[in-house]
C-alpha positions, 0 to 999 in steps of 0.5 A, spaced: 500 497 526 503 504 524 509 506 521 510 511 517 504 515 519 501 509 514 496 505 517 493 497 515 485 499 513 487 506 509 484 508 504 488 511 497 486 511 490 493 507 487 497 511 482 496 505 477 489 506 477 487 513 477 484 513 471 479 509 474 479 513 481 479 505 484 479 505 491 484 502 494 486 499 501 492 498 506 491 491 508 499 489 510 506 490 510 512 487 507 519 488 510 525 487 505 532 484 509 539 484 506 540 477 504 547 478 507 546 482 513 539 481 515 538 489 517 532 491 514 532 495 508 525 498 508 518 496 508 513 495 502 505 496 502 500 491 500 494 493 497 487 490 495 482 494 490 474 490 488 475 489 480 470 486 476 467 482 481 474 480 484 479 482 489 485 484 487 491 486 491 499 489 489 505 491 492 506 500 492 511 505 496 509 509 502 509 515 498 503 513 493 498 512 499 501 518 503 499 523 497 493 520 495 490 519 502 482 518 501 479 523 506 475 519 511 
């Protein structure tokens, strides 16, 4: 699945982590509706990143993994 030239498995270093150059993947997205008209407003990005051992996963805008694409 594709949208927004972003794709699920894209690999990026997240702007909350860019001290340590973590490594972070696509894995899915979120549509956010109107509660009222129930058109979509936009799509969300979920990521998840290895810390310590554990797999951890966020929430980020498009922007941030279009900018801070990993070259594969």
């Amino acid at each position: 699945m594709t949208i927004k030239n972003v794709t699920i498995g894209d690999q990026f270093i997240n702007t909350t982590h860019r001290k340590s150059k973590r490594v972070s993947t696509v894995v899915d997205f979120i549509e956010r509706r109107s509660f009222v008209t129930g058109k979509l407003i936009s799509y969300e990005i979920v990521s998840q990143h290895e810390f310590m051992g554990q797999t951890m996963k966020g929430t980020c805008p498009f922007a941030t993994v279009v900018m801070n694409r990993v070259n594969k």
